[in-house]
C-alpha positions in Angstrom: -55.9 47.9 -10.8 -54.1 44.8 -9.4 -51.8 45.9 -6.5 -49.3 43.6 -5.2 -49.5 43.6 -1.5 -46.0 43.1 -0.6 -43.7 44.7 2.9 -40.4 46.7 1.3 -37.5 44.1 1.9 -34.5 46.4 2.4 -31.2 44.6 0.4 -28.0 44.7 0.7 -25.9 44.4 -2.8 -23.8 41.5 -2.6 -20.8 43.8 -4.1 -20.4 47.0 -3.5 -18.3 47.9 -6.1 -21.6 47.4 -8.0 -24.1 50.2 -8.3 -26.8 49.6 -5.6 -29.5 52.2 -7.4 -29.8 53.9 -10.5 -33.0 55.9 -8.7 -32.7 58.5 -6.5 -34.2 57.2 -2.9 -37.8 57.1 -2.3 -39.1 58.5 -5.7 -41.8 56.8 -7.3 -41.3 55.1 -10.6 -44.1 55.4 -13.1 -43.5 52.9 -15.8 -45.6 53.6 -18.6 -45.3 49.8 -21.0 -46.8 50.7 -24.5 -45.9 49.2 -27.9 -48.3 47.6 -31.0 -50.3 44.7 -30.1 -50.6 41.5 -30.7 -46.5 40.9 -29.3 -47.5 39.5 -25.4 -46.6 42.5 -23.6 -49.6 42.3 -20.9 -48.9 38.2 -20.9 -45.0 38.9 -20.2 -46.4 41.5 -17.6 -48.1 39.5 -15.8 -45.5 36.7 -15.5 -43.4 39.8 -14.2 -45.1 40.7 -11.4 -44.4 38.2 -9.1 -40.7 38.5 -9.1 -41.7 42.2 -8.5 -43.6 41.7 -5.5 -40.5 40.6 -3.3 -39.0 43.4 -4.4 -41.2 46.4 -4.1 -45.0 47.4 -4.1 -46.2 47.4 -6.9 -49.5 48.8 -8.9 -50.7 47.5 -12.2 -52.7 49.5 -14.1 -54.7 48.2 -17.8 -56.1 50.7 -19.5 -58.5 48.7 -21.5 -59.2 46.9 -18.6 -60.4 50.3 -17.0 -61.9 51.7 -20.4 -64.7 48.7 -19.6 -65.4 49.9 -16.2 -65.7 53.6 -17.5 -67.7 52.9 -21.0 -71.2 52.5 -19.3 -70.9 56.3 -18.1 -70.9 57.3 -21.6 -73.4 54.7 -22.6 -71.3 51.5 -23.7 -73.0 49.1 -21.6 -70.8 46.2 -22.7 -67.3 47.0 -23.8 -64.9 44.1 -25.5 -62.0 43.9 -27.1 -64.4 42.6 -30.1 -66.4 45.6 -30.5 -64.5 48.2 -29.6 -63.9 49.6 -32.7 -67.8 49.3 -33.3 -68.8 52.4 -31.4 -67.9 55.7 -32.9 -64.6 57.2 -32.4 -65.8 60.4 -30.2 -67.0 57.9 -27.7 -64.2 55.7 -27.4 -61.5 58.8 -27.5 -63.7 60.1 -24.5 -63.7 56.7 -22.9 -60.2 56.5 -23.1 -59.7 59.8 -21.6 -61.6 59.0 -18.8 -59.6 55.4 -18.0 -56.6 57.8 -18.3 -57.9 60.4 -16.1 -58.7 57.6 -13.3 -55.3 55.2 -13.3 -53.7 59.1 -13.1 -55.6 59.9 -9.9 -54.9 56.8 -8.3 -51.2 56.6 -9.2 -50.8 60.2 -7.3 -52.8 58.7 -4.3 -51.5 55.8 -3.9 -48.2 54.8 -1.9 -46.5 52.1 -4.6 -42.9 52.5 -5.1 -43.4 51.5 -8.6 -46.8 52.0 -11.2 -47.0 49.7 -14.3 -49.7 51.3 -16.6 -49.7 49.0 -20.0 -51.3 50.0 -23.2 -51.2 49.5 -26.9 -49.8 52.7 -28.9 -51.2 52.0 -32.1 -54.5 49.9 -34.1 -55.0 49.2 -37.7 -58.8 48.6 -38.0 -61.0 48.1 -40.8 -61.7 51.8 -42.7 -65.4 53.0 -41.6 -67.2 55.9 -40.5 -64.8 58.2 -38.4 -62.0 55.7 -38.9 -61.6 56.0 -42.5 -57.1 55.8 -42.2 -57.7 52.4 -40.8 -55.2 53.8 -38.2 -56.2 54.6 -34.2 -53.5 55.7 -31.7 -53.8 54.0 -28.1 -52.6 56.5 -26.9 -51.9 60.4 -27.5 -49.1 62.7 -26.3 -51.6 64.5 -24.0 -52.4 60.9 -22.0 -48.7 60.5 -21.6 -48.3 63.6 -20.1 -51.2 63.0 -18.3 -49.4 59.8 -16.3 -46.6 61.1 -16.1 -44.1 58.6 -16.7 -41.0 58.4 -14.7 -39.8 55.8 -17.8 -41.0 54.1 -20.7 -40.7 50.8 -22.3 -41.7 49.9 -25.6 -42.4 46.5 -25.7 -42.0 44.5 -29.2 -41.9 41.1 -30.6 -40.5 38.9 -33.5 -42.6 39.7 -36.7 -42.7 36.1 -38.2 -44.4 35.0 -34.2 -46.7 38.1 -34.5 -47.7 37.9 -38.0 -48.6 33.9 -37.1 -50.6 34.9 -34.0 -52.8 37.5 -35.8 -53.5 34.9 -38.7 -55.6 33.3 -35.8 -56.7 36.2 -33.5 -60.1 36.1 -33.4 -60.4 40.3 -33.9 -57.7 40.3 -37.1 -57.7 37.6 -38.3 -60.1 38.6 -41.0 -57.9 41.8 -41.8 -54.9 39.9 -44.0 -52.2 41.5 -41.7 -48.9 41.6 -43.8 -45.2 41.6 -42.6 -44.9 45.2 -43.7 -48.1 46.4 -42.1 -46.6 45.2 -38.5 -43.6 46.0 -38.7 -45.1 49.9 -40.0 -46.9 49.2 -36.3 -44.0 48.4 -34.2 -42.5 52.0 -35.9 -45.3 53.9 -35.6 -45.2 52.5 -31.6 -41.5 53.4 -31.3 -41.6 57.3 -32.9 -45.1 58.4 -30.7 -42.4 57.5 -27.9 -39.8 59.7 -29.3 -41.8 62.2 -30.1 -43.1 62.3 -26.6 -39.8 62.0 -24.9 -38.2 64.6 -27.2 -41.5 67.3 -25.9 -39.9 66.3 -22.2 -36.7 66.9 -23.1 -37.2 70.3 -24.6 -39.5 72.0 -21.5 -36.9 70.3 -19.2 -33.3 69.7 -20.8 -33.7 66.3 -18.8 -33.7 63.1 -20.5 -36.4 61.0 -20.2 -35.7 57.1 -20.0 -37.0 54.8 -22.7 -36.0 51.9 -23.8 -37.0 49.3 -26.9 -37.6 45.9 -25.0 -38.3 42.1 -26.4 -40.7 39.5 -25.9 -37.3 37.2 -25.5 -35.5 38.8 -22.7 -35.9 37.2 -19.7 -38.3 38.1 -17.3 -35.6 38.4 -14.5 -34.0 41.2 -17.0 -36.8 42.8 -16.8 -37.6 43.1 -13.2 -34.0 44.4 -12.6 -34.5 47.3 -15.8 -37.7 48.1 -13.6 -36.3 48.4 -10.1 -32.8 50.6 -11.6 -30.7 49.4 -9.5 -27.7 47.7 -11.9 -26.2 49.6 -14.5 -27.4 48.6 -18.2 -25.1 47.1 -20.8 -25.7 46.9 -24.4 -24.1 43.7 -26.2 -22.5 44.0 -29.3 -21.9 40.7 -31.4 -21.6 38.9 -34.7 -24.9 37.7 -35.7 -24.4 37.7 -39.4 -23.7 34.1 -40.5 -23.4 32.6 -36.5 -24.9 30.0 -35.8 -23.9 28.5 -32.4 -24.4 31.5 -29.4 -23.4 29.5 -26.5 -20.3 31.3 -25.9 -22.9 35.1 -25.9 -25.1 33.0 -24.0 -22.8 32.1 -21.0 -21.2 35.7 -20.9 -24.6 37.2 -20.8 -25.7 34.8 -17.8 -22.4 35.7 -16.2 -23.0 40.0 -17.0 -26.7 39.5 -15.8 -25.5 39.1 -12.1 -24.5 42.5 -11.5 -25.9 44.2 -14.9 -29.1 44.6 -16.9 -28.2 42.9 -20.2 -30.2 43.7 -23.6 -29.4 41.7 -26.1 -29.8 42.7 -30.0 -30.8 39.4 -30.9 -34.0 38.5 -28.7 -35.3 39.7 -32.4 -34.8 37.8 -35.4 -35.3 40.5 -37.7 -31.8 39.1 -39.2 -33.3 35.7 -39.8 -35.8 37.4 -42.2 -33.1 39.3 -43.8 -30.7 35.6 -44.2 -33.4 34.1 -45.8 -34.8 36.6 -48.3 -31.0 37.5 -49.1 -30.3 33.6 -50.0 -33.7 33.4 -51.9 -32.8 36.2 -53.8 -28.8 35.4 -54.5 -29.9 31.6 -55.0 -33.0 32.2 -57.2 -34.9 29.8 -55.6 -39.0 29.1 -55.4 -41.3 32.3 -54.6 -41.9 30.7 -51.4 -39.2 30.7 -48.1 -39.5 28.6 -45.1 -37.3 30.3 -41.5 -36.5 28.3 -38.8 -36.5 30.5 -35.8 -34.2 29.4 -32.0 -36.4 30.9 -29.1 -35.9 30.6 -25.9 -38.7 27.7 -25.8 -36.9 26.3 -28.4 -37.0 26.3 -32.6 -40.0 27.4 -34.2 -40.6 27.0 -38.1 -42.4 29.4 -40.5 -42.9 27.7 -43.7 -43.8 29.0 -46.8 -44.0 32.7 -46.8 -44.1 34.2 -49.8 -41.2 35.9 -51.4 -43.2 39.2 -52.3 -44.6 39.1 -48.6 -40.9 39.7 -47.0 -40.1 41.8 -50.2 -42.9 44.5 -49.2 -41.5 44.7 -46.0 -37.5 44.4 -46.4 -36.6 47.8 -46.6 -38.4 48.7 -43.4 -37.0 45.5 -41.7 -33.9 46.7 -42.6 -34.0 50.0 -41.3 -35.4 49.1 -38.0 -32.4 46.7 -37.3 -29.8 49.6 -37.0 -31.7 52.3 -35.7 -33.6 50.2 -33.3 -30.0 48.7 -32.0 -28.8 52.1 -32.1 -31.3 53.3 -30.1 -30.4 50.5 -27.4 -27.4 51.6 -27.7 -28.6 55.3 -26.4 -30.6 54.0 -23.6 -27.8 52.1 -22.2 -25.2 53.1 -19.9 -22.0 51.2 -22.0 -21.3 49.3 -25.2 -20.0 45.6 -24.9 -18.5 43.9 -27.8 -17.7 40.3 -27.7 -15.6 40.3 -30.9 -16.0 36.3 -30.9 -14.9 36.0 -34.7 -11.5 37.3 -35.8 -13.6 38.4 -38.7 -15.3 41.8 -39.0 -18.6 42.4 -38.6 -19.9 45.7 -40.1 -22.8 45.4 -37.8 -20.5 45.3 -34.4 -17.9 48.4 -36.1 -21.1 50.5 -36.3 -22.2 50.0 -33.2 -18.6 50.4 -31.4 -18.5 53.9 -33.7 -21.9 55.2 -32.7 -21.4 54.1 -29.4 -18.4 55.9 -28.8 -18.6 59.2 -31.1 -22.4 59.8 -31.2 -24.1 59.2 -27.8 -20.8 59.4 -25.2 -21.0 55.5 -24.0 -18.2 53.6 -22.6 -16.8 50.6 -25.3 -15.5 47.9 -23.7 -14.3 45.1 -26.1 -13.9 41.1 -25.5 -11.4 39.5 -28.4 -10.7 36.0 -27.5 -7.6 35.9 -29.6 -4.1 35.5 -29.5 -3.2 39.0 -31.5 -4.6 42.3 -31.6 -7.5 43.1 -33.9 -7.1 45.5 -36.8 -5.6 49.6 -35.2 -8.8 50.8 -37.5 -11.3 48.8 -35.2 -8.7 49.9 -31.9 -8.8 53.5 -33.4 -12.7 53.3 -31.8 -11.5 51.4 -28.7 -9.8 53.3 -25.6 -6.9 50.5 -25.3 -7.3 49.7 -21.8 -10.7 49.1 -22.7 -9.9 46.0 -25.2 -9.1 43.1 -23.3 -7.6 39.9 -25.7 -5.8 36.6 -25.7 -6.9 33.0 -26.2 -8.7 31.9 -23.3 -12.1 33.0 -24.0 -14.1 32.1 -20.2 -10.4 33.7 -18.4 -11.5 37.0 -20.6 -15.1 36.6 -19.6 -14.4 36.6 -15.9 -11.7 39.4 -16.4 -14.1 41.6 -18.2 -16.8 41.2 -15.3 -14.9 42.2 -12.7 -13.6 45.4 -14.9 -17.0 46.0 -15.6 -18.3 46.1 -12.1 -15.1 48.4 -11.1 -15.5 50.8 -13.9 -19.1 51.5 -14.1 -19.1 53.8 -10.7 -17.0 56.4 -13.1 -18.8 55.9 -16.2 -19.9 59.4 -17.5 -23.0 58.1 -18.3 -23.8 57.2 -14.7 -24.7 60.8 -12.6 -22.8 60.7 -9.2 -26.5 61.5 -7.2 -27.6 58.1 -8.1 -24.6 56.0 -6.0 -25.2 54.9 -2.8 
């Protein structure tokens, strides 16, 4: 365990119509960070922590990290991320079970405002012996509930930057990975979560947090989901066809101030979905090439096969609305910047399920002169919608409702408000 040795610095929000804690005082959070591997989770972690460590003490706990420490008390002298799927599985389940049994007695012992335990929830490995589905959970509901969690984040990354990093990862490399077989990873990773949350939820009739999180969000958006202390927004914009985000880019910078901000497009699922969709309508070759904008810049994948994205469309498809949707759950309001006068089935969805299925505030940006359509306001509370033509004057205008409103938001329990 790596514990960041840090004082408590006691802070003062800078605006106090702002939430100043989501948390009720003095409880220990007990983050458990999980999701399929191979997407840079214990990497982004890492970078993480020291933004933390002003902030609160922290303990960070890898479970593979303390499954080597353990192994040689059940004979596993020399324990690697290269041959741990070469001892039988009744060992390493029992390994595991022990790490898990030791990061839970220190986490009750120890005085951290905040415990970061990080594991994978789910291997494909080569079919042998006792592992003859190819498949090995990380992690089971019983080690879960073992920890404890106080929240849980599910940690994901692009599928075309995965799928190019295990083509040279030295452990799967050999295995011929497809598009479908991690994207059937990062679902698999996502409903072990739900399951687990929805066990919680029936002993207790209290929701547990979780939360889908990626790779692309900024670390600073990370730390501030971690310490609770801002409301979070989800942001609801056209994505479909766009291809200039500055104007999402400088309201999110402006939102991130007071709010957590999680964007639906730190995942380029829809980039997969263009491309195969203009193959297909164009007839072109069997082969596509997507060019990617990350936050380090534009990244090309050239030539993936058609049949390769084909396998996996369906599933791709899928994950993009109930993964958003999920966000969407997990947040405390819905924000649509409506920036083209167009429609956008993807933003009416989300304003609908925000609104009539999980209970969230909808608060609407349209930088134009004239209403929208009285279907899309039908959705909309009207003093919700705010409109006209100066787009950064809206921006501003919607901040500053957003930071007065969120103390009465429903989704927001009065115990938590200082």
């Amino acid at each position: 365990m790596v514990v960041i040795p840090s004082a408590r610095v006691k802070r003062t929000p800078k605006d106090k119509s702002v939430i100043s804690s989501l948390s009720p005082p003095k409880s220990k959070r007990i983050v458990l960070v999980t999701g399929p591997p191979g997407n840079g989770r214990d990497a982004y972690l890492k970078a993480a922590l020291p933004k933390l460590q002003s902030k609160a003490n922290v303990g960070y706990h890898h479970i593979f990290e303390r499954m080597t420490t353990v192994a040689p008390k059940f004979g596993v002298l020399h324990l690697t991320r290269e041959n741990v799927f070469d001892i039988s599985k009744s060992t390493l389940e029992r390994i595991r079970d022990q790490a898990f049994y030791d990061v839970s007695e220190e986490i009750q012992s120890s005085e951290n405002d905040i415990e970061i335990i990080s594991t994978p929830a789910v291997f494909r490995v080569e079919p042998w012996g006792d592992y003859l589905t190819g498949r090995v959970d990380g992690i089971s509901l019983n080690h879960i509930e073992k920890i404890s969690p106080t929240s849980i984040v599910v940690f994901i990354d692009d599928l075309l930057r995965v799928w190019e990093l295990m083509k040279t990862d030295s452990l799967r490399k050999g295995m011929k990975l497809s598009i479908k077989d991690l994207a059937e990873w990062r679902q698999s990773a996502i409903e072990i979560v739900k399951e687990y949350v929805n066990l919680v939820f029936s002993k207790t009739d209290v929701p547990l947090p979780w939360i889908v999180f990626a790779r692309e969000h900024p670390i600073d958006t990370f730390v501030d989901l971690l310490l609770m202390e801002k409301p979070i927004l989800y942001l609801s914009f056209h994505i479909t066809g766009e291809k200039d985000f500055s104007d999402i880019h400088r309201f999110l910078s402006k939102l991130r101030s007071s709010f957590v901000c999680l964007d639906p497009y730190t995942i380029k699922d829809w980039d997969i979905v263009t491309a195969y969709d203009k193959a297909i309508e164009h007839a072109t070759e069997d082969k596509v090439t997507i060019s990617v904008r990350y936050t380090d810049g534009e990244h090309t994948f050239r030539d993936i096969p058609l049949s390769e994205i084909e396998n996996a469309i369906d599933l791709i498809r899928t994950q993009i609305v109930m993964r958003d949707f999920d966000l969407i759950s997990n947040a405390h309001a819905t924000v649509v910047y409506h920036k083209d006068s167009k429609p956008s089935y993807g933003v009416m969805s989300e304003i609908i399920h925000s609104g009539t299925r999980v209970n969230k505030p909808v608060y609407v940006l349209y930088p134009f002169k004239i209403r929208p359509s009285p279907f899309f306001e039908q959705y909309v509370q009207r003093d919700k919608l705010l409109y006209g033509e100066d787009a950064e004057k809206l921006e501003n205008q919607m901040l500053e409702r957003l930071k007065q409103d969120c103390r009465k938001w429903t989704t927001i329990s009065p115990a938590t408000l200082t």
